[in-house]
C-alpha positions as CSV (number, residue, x, y, z in Angstrom):
1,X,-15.9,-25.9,71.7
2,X,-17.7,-29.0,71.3
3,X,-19.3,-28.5,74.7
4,X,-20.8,-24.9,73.4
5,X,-21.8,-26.2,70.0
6,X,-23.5,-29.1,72.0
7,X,-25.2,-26.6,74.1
8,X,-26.4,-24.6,70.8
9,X,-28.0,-27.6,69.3
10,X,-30.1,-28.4,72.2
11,X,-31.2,-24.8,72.3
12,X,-32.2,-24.5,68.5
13,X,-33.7,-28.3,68.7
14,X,-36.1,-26.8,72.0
15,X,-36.8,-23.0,70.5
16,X,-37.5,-24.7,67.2
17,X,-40.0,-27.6,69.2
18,X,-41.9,-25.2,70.7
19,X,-42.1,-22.8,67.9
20,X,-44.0,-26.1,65.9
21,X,-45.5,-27.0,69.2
22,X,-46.7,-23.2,69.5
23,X,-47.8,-23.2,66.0
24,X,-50.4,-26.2,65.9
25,X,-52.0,-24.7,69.2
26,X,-52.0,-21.1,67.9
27,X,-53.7,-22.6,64.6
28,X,-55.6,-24.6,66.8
29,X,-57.0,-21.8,68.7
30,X,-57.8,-19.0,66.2
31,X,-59.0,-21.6,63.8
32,X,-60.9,-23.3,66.1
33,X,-62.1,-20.0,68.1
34,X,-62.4,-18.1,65.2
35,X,-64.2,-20.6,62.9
36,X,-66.7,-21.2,65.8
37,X,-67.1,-17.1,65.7
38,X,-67.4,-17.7,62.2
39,X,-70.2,-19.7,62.1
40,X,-72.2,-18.0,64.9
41,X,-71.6,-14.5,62.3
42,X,-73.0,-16.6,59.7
43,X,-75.8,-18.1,61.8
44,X,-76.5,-14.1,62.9
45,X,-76.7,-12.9,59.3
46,X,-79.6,-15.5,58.6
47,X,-81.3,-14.3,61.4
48,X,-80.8,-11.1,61.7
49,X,-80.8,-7.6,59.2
50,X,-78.1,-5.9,57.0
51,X,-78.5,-2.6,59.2
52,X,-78.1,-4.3,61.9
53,X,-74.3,-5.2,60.8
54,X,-74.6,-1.7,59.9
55,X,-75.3,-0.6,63.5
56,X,-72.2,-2.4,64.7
57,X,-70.0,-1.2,61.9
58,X,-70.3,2.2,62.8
59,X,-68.9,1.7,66.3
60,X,-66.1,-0.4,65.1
61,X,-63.5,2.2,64.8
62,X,-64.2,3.5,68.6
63,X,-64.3,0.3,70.0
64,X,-60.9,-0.9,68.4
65,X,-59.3,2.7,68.8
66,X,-60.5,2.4,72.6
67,X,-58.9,-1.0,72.4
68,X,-55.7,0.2,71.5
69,X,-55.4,2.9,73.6
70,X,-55.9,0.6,77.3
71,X,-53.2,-1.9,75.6
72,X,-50.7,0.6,74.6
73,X,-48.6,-1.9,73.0
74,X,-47.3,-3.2,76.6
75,X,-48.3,-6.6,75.0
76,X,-45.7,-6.8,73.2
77,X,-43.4,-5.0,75.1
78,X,-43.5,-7.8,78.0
79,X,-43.2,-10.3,75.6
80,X,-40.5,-8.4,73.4
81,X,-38.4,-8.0,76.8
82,X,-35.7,-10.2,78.0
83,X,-36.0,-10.1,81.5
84,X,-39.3,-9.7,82.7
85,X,-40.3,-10.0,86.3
86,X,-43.4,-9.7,87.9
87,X,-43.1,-6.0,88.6
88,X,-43.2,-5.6,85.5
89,X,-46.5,-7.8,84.6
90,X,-48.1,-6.1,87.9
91,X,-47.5,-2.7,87.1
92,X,-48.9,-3.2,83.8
93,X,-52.2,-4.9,84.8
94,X,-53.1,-2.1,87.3
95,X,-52.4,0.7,84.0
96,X,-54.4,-1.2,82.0
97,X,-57.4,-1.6,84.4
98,X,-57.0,2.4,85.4
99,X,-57.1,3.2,81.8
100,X,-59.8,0.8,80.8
101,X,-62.4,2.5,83.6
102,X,-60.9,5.9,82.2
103,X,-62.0,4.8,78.5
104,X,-65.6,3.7,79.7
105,X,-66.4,6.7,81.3
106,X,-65.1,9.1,78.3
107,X,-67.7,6.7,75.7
108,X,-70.7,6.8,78.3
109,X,-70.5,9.8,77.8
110,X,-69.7,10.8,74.5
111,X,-72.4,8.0,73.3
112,X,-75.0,11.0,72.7
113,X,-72.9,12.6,70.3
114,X,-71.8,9.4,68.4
115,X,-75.3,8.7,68.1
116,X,-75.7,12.3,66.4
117,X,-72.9,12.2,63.8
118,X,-74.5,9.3,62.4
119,X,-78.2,10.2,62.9
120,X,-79.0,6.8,64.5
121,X,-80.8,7.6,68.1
122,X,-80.2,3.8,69.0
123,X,-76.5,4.1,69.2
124,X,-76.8,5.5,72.3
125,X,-77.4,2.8,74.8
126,X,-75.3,0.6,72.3
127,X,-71.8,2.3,73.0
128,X,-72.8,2.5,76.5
129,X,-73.6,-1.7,76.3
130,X,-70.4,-2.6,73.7
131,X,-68.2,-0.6,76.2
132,X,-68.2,-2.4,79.1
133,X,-65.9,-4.9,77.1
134,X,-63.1,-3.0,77.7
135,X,-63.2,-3.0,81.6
136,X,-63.6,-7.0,81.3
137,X,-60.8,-7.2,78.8
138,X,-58.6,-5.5,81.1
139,X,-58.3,-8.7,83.3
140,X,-57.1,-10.7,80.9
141,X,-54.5,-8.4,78.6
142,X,-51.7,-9.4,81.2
143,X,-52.1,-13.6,82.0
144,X,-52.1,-13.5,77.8
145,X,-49.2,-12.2,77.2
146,X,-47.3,-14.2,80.1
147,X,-48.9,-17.2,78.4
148,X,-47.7,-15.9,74.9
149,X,-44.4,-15.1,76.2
150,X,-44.3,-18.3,77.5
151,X,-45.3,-20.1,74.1
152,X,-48.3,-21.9,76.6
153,X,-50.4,-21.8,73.5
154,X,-52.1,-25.0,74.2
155,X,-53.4,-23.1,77.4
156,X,-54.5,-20.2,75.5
157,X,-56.8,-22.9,73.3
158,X,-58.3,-24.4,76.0
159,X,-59.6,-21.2,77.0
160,X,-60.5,-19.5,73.6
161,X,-62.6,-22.2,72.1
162,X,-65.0,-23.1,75.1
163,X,-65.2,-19.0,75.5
164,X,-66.1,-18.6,71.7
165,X,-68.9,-21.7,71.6
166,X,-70.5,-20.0,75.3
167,X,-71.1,-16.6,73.8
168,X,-71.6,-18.0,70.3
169,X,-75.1,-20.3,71.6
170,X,-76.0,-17.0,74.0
171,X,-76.1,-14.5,71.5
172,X,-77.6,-17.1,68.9
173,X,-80.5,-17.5,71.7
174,X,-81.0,-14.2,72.3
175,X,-81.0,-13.6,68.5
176,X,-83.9,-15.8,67.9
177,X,-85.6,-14.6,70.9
178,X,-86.2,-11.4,68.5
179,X,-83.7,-9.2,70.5
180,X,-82.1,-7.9,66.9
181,X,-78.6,-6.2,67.2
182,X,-78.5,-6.6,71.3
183,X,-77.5,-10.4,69.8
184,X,-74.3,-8.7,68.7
185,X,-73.6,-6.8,71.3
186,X,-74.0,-9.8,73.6
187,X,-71.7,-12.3,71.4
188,X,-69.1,-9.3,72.6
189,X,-69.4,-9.3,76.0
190,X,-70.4,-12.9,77.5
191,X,-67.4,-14.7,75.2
192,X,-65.1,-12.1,76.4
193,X,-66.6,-12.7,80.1
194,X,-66.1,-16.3,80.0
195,X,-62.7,-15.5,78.8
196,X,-61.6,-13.3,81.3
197,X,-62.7,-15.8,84.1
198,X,-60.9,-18.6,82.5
199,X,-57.7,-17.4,81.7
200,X,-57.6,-16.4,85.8
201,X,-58.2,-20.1,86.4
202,X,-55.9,-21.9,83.8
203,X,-52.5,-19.1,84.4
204,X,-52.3,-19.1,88.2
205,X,-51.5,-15.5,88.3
206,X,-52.6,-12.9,90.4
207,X,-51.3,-9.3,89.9
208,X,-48.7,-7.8,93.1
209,X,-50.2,-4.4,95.3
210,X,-47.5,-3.1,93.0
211,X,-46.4,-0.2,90.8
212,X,-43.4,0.4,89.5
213,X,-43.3,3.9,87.0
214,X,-39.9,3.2,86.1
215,X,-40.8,0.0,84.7
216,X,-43.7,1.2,83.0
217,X,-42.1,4.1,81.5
218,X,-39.6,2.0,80.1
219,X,-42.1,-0.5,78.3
220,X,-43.9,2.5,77.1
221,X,-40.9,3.6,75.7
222,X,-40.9,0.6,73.3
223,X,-44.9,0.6,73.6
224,X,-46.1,3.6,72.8
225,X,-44.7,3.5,69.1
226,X,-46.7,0.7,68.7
227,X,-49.8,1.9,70.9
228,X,-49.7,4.7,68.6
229,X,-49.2,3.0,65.3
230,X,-51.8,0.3,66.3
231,X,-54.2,3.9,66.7
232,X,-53.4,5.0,62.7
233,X,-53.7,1.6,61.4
234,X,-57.3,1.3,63.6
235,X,-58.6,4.5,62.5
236,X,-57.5,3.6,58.6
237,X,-59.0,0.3,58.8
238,X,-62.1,1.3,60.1
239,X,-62.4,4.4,57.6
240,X,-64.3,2.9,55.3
241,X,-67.0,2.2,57.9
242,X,-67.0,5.4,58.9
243,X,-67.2,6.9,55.8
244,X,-69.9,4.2,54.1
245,X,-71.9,4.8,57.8
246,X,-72.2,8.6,57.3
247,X,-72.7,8.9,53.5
248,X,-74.2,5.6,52.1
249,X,-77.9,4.2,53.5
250,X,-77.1,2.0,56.4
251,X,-78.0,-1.4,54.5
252,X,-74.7,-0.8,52.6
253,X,-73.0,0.1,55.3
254,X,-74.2,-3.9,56.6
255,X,-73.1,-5.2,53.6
256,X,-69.9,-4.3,53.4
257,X,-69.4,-5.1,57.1
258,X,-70.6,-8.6,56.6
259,X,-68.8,-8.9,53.1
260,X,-65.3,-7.6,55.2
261,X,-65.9,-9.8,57.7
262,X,-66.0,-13.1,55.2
263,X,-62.4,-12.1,54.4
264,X,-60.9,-10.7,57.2
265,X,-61.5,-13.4,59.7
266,X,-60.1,-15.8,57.7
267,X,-57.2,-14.3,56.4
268,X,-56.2,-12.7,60.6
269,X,-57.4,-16.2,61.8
270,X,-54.2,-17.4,59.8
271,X,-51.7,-14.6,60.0
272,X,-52.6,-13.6,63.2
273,X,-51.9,-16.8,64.7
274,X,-49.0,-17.7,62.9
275,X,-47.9,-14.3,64.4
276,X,-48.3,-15.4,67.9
277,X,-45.6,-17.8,67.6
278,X,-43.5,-16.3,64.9
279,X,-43.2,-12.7,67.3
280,X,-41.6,-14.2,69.9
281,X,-40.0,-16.8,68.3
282,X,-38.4,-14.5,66.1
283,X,-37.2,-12.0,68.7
284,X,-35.1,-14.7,70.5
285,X,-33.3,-14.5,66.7
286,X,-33.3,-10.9,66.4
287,X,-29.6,-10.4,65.4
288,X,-29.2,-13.8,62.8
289,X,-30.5,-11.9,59.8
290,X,-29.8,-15.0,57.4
291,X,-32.0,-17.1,59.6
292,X,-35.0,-14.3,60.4
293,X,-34.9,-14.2,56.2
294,X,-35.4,-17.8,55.9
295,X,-37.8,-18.4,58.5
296,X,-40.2,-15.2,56.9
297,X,-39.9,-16.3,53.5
298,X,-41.2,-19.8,55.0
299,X,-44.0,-18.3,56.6
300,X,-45.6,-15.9,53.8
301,X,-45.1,-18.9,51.4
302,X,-47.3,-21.2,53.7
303,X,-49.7,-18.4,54.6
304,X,-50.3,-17.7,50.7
305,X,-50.6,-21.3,50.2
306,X,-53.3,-21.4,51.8
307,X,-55.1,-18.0,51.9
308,X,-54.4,-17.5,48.5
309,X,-56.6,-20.4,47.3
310,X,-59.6,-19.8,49.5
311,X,-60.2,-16.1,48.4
312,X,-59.6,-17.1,44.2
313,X,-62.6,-19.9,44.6
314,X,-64.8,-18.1,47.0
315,X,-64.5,-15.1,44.7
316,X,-65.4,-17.4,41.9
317,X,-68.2,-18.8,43.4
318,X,-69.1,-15.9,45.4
319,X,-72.9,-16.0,43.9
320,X,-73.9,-19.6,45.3
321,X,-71.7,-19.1,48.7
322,X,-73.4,-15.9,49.5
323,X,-77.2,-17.2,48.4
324,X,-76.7,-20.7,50.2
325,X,-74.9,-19.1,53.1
326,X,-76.3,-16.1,54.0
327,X,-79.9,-16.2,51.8
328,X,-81.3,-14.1,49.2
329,X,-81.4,-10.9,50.8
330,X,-77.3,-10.7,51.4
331,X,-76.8,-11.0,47.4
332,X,-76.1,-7.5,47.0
333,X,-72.9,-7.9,48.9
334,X,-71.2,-10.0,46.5
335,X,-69.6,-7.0,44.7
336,X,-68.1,-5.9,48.0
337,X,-66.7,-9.3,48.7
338,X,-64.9,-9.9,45.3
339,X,-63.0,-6.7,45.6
340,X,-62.3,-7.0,49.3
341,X,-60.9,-10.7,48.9
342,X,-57.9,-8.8,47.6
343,X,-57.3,-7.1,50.6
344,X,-57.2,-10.6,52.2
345,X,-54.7,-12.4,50.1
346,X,-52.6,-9.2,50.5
347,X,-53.4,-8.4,54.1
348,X,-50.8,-11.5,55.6
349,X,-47.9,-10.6,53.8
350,X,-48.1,-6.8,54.9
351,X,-48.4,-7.6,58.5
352,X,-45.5,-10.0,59.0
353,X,-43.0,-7.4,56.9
354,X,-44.0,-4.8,59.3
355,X,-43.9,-8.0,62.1
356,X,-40.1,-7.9,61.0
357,X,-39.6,-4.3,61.9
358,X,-40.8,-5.0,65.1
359,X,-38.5,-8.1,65.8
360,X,-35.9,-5.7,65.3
361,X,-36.9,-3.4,68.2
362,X,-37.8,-0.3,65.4
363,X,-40.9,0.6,67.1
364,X,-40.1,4.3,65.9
365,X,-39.5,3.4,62.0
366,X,-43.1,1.3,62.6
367,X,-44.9,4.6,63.5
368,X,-43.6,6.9,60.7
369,X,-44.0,3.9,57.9
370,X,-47.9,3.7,59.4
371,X,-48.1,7.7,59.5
372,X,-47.2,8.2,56.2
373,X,-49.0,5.5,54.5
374,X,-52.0,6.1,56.1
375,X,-52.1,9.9,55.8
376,X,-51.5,9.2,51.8
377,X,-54.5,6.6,51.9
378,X,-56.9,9.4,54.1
379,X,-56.3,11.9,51.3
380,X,-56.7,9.2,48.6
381,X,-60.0,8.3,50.4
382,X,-61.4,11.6,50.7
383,X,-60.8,12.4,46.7
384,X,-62.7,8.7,46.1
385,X,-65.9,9.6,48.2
386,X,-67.9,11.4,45.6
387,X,-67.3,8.6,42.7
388,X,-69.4,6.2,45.5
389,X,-69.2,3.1,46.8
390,X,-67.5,0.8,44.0
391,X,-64.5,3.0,43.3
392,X,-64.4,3.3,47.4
393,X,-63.6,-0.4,47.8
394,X,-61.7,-0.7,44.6
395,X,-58.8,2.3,46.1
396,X,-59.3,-0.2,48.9
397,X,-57.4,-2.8,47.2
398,X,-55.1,-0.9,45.2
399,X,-53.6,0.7,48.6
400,X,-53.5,-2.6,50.5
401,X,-51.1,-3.6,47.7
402,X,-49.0,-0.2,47.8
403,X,-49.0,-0.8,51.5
404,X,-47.3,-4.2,51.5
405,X,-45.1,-2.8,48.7
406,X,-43.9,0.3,50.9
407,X,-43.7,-2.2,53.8
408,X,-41.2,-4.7,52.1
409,X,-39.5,-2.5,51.0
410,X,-38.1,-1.2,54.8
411,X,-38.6,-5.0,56.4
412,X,-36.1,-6.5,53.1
413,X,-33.5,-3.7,54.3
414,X,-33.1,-5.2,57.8
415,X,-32.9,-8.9,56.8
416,X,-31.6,-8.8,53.0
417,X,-35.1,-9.8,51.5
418,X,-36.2,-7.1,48.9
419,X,-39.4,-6.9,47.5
420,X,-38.8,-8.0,44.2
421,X,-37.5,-11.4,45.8
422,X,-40.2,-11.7,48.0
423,X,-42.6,-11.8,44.8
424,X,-40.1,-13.9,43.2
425,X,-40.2,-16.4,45.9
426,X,-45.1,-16.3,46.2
427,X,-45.0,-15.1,41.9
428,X,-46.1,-19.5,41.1
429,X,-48.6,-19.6,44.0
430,X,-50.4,-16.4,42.6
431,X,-49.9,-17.8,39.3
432,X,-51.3,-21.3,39.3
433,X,-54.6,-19.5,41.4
434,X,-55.3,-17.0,38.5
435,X,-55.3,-20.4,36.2
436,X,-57.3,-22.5,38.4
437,X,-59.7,-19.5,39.3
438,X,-60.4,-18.5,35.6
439,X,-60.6,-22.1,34.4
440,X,-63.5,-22.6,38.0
441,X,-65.2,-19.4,36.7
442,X,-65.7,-20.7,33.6
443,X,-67.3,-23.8,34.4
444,X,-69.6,-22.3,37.0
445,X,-70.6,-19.9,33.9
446,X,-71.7,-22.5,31.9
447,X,-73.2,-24.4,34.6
448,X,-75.4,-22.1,36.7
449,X,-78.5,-23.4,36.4
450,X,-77.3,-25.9,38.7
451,X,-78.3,-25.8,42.7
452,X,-76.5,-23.9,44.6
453,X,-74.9,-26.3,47.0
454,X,-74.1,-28.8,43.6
455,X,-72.4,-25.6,42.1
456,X,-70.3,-24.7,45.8
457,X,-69.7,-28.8,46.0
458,X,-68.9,-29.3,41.9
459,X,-66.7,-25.6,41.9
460,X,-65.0,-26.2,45.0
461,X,-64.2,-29.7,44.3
462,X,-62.4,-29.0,40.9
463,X,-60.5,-25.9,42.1
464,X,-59.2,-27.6,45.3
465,X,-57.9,-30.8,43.1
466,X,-56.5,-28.6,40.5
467,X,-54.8,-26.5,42.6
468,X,-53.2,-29.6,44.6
469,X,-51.6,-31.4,41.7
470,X,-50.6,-28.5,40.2
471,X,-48.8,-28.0,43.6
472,X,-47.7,-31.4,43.4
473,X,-46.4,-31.2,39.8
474,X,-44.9,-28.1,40.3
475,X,-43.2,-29.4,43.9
476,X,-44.1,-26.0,45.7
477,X,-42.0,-25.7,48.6
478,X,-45.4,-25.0,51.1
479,X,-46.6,-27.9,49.7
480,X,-43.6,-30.7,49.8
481,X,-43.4,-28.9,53.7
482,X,-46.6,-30.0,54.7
483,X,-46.4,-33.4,53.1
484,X,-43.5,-34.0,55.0
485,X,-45.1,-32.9,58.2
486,X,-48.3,-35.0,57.8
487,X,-46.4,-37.8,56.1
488,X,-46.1,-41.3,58.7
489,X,-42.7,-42.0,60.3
490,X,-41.9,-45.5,58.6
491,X,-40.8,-48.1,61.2
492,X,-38.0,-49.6,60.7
């Protein structure tokens, strides 16, 4: 007994190591990577035009659907299974390549006729250009999720960041060079280039003259539910683009993109690579429900901790952030951006309930709970159209918080977490942000004839120190966690 009991300590002290080790280098790399992004997205929308955001919004939803489609959710089906070999990691490299080339071919040629539905000639040879990233993805789905599997997130940062800041300066280049939205569609393809030749180097893998169907049927099994589910929540994401894109002048169409992308890079930067870790991390625990309870209600506590905070203020201050940030002529996407930061504070917490499904090997519940929230939303969506663009964004954040509501509500089943004690459990982080945004909003109110940077640095200042000591003085859980992380060892 004592043997065994040793045994299980030394397993929990190692899964729970490399969980924290995977952690810091899955922060690491989507903060660092995606921060860099960041800040060649905000360098972009100095340079270049609203419409041509616009351009790139409209092709979003066939680019991520294609996306989706070549990965099939064998991702996480190699990572989700216990004993995978490398049959099983070859078989799935050569589908995804096959399927990729399958996927470029179909958009080469269907690029005339996405060019038509949204009257924009030059869309064309854009979809034919943007494309191509899905034949070079292809040759790097597989050495990720070995490394994911493996938790060899440090690995995965080395390669991301160096990636990001190589297509980041190209496309920055080529935007001042006067090449308009061909900037974009570079940043795409050279980072993901650089990406694919790195992550060759750095996992040592090479893919067997090998294909098992078996195999491949059998990851599909747990795949496809996923694959398919990933498709619906795609195609609902991306709805609004399509729909601003055909019936709203294409400079709105930039706005929103640009005012979307301020909150959802952030707020997936965060989630998704907490996910990373917490995904496989959590599957090794699959069948202890008490500790899968009390390792989610640890995550969405530090997630809103910190999201939370960074939506209230930038909301607030929304005015000086875009002006000093983005100039003058992106002002008009303010009122897009306060609504939307909903979605983002919201947007964590839905994704790791449904994350929790998944743990749980319910592929199948996942793809009717994303069929029949999305196919209410659709119909929502279509009744909003004619009311125009405001009441479009506001549905949008109503249903992202019905959607984390209906997804709770399934996730609290499987692990004893209901939705009324997950609220519970976030209810004084959402609190003490409505009190430090309104008492920040009234200041900057009183005070905007100030510059805009003394605003951002005055208005940022006093929500950031507010919010801490009331953290502090309130002994938030996410809050005495992190202090303990951070705080020195003392030697005795």
């Amino acid at each position: 007994m004592i043997k065994r009991n040793y045994y299980l300590y030394t397993f929990m002290t190692s899964l729970k190591s490399k969980t924290i080790n995977g952690i810091f280098w899955s922060l690491l790399q989507n903060i660092g990577g995606k921060g860099i992004q960041f800040i060649v997205m905000l360098l972009l929308a100095r340079l270049l035009t609203p419409e041509a955001f616009g351009l790139i919004g409209m092709l979003m939803i066939f680019i991520q659907v294609s996306q989706a489609l070549i990965i099939a959710g064998f991702n996480q089906a190699l990572i989700q299974k216990k004993d995978t070999d490398e049959e099983d990691y070859s078989s799935v490299f050569w589908v995804n390549l096959g399927v990729s080339v399958l996927i470029y071919v179909i958009l080469f040629f269907a690029a005339p006729y996405i060019a038509t539905f949204y009257d924009q000639p030059v869309l064309t040879e854009l979809v034919r250009a943007l494309s191509l990233v899905f034949v070079i993805n292809a040759f790097s789905y597989v050495q990720e999720a070995r490394l994911s599997k493996e938790m060899r997130f440090k690995t995965l940062t080395i390669i991301s960041i160096p990636s990001t800041v190589i297509g980041g300066v190209a496309s920055i280049v080529i935007a001042i060079m006067g090449f308009g939205v061909w900037s974009i569609i570079a940043l795409q393809l050279i980072t993901r280039f650089a990406y694919a030749i790195q992550i060759w180097f750095y996992s040592r893998w090479m893919p067997l003259l090998t294909y098992n169907g078996g195999k491949v049927k059998k990851l599909f099994s747990f795949g496809s539910n996923l694959m398919v589910s990933t498709i619906i929540h795609t195609v609902y994401k991306n709805v609004y683009l399509v729909v601003i894109g055909k019936f709203f002048p294409l400079s709105a169409l930039g706005y929103y993109q640009n005012a979307n992308n301020l909150v959802i890079i952030p707020s997936s930067t965060i989630s998704g690579a907490l996910a990373k870790v917490t995904f496989p991390a959590f599957s090794s625990i699959q069948d202890d429900d008490k500790r899968l309870k009390e390792g989610f209600k640890k995550i969405i506590q530090q997630v809103l901790f910190w999201i939370c905070p960074a939506f209230v203020l930038a909301a607030v201050m929304a005015v000086p952030l875009f002006r000093f940030v983005f100039t003058e002529k992106w002002l008009p996407a303010v009122p897009y951006f306060r609504i939307l930061c909903i979605t983002g504070v919201i947007y964590p917490l839905s994704t790791y309930n449904l994350a929790i499904v998944n743990v749980k090997g319910r592929s199948d519940l996942f793809l009717k709970l994303e069929i029949i929230k999305k196919a209410i939303v659709i119909v929502g969506l279509i009744i909003i159209i004619p009311f125009g663009i405001y009441p479009l964004l506001i549905f949008q954040a109503v249903s992202t918080i019905l959607m984390y509501v209906f997804n709770s509500y399934y996730s609290g089943k499987f692990i004893q977490y209901p939705t009324l004690n997950q609220l519970k459990d976030i209810m004084p982080i959402l609190l003490l942000n409505a009190i430090v945004g309104v008492i920040v909003f009234c200041f900057d109110y009183n005070f905007a004839a100030l510059s805009d940077i003394l605003r951002l640095f005055v208005g940022l200042g006093i929500g950031g120190g507010l919010y801490w000591m009331g953290a502090k003085f309130f002994k938030f859980e996410p809050y005495l966690e992190f202090v303990h992380i951070i705080k020195p060892k003392r030697i005795k």
